[in-house]
C-alpha positions as CSV (number, residue, x, y, z in Angstrom):
1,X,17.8,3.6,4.3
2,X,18.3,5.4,0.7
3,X,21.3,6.9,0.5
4,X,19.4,9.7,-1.7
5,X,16.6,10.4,0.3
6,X,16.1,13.8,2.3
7,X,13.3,14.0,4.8
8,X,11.3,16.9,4.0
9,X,10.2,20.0,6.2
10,X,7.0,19.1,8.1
11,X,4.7,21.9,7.7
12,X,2.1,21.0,10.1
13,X,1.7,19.0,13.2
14,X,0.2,15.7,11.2
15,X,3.6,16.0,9.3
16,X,5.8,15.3,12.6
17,X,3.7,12.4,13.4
18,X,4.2,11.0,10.0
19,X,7.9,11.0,10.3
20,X,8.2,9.7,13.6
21,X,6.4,7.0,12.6
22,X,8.5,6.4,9.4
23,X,11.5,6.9,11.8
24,X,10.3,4.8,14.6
25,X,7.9,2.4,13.0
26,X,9.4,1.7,9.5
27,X,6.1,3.3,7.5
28,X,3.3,5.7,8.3
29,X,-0.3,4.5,7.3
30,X,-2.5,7.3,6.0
31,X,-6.5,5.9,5.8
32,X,-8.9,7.2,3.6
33,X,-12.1,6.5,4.8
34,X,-14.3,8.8,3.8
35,X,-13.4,8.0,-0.2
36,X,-15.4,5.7,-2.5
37,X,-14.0,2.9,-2.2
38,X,-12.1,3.9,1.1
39,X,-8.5,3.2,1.3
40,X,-5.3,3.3,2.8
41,X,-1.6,3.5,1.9
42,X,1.8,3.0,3.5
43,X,4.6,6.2,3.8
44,X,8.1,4.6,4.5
45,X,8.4,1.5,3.0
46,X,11.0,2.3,0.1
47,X,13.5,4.2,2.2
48,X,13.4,2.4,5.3
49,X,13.5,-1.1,3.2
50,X,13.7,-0.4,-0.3
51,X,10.2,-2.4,-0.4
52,X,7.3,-0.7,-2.7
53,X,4.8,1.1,-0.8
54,X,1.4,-0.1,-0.4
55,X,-1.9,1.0,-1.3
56,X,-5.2,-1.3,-0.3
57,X,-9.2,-0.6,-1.2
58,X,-12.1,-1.4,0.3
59,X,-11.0,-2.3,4.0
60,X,-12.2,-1.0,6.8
61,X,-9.2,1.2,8.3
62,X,-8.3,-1.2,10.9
63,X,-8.0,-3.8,8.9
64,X,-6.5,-2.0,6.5
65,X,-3.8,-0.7,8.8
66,X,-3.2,-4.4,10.4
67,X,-2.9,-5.6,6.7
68,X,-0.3,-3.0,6.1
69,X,1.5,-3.6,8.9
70,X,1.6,-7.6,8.6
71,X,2.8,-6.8,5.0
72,X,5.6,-4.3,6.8
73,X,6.6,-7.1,9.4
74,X,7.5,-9.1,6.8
75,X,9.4,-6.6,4.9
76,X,11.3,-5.3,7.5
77,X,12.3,-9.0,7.9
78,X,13.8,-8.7,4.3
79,X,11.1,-10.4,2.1
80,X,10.7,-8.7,-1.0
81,X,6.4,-8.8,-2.9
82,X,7.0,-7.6,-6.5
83,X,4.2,-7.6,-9.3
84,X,2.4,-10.3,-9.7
85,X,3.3,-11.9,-6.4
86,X,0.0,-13.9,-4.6
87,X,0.9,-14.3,-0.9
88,X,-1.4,-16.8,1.2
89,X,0.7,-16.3,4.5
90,X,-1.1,-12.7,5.9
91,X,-5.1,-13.9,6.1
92,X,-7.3,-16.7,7.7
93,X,-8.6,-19.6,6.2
94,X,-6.5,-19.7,3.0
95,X,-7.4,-16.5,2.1
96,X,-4.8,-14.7,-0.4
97,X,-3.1,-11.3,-0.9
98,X,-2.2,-10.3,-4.6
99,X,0.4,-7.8,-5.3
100,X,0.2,-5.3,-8.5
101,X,2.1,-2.3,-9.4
102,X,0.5,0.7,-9.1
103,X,1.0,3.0,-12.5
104,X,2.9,6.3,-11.4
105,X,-0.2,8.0,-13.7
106,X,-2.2,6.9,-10.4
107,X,-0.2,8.5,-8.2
108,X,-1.6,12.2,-7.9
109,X,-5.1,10.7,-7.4
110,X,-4.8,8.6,-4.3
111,X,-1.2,9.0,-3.4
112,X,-0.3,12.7,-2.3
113,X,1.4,12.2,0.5
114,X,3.6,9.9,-0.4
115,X,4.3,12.3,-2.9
116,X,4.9,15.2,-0.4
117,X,7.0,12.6,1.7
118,X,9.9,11.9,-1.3
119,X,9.6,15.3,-3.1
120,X,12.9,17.2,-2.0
121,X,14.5,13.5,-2.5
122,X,13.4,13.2,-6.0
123,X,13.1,9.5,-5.6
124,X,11.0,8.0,-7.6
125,X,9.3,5.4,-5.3
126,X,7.2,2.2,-6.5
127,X,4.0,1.4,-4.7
128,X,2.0,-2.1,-4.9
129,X,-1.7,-2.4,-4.7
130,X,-2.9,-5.1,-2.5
131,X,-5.4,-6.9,-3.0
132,X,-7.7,-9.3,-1.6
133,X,-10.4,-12.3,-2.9
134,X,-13.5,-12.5,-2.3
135,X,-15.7,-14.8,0.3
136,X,-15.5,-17.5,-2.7
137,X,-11.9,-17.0,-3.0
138,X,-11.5,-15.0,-5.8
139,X,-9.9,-12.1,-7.2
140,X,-11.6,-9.6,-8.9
141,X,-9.9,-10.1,-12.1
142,X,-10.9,-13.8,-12.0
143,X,-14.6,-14.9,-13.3
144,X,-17.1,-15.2,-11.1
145,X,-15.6,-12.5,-8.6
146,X,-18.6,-10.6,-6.4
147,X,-19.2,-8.0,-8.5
148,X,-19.1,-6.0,-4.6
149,X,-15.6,-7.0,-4.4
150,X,-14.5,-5.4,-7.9
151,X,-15.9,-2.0,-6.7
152,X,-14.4,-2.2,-3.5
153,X,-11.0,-2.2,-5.5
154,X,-10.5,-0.5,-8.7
155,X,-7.8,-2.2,-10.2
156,X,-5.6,0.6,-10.7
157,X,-2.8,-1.4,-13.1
158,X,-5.6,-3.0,-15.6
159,X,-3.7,-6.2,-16.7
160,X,-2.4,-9.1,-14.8
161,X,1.3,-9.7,-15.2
């Protein structure tokens, strides 16, 4: 765990809940599935392993979540994903993960709770977008990506590394 971090006050019931499973599970997922492009992100990564969050579009949640959590699993196994990373070890049929750093200018938009969770710790956490290929095995910065696939996941860092 950081040695800087200091749990904040929970305010409301969903706020318990989110730190037992930070305490109990190693992250909290919060889904967004009501947003356009619905996603999902993790709470607990960085001060239970000193592992980036992670943010993922265009999933259902439950795949979302079990994406997350396979991601977690590994982490809490001490693997470290960094910028840039590609990962074919989480999906079926050769299917591949990507890993990109999410600009903190992103934050505010799609990571407010996150930001509630490290706020009287003043950590600055990192936070990697995951994302995944199309049916054709692409990525949606890579030509010939479904065009439904690059809406389902705005890049939010706009250059590969």
């Amino acid at each position: 765990m950081q040695e800087k971090f200091e749990w904040p006050e929970p305010e409301h019931e969903v706020d318990k809940i989110i730190l037992r499973n930070v305490r109990n599970h190693g992250c909290h997922i919060v889904g967004i599935p009501d947003a356009d492009p619905p996603f999902a992100f993790s709470i607990g990564l960085f001060v239970n392993y000193g592992h980036p969050e992670l943010i993922i579009f265009g999933q259902r949640p439950e795949n979302a979540q079990a994406i997350i959590n396979l991601v977690r699993d590994r982490v809490a196994d001490g693997h470290k994903f960094v910028d840039g990373d590609i990962s074919g070890e989480f999906l079926e049929n050769d299917y591949k993960l990507g890993f990109w750093q999410v600009p903190f200018k992103d934050y505010p938009e799609y990571l407010g709770t996150a930001i509630w969770f490290y706020s009287k710790s003043r950590l600055a956490f990192p936070c990697l977008q995951v994302i995944w290929q199309d049916v054709n095995r692409r990525f949606p910065w890579e030509a010939g990506c479904s065009l439904a696939v690059k809406q389902d996941q705005p890049l939010l860092k706009k250059t590969v590394s």
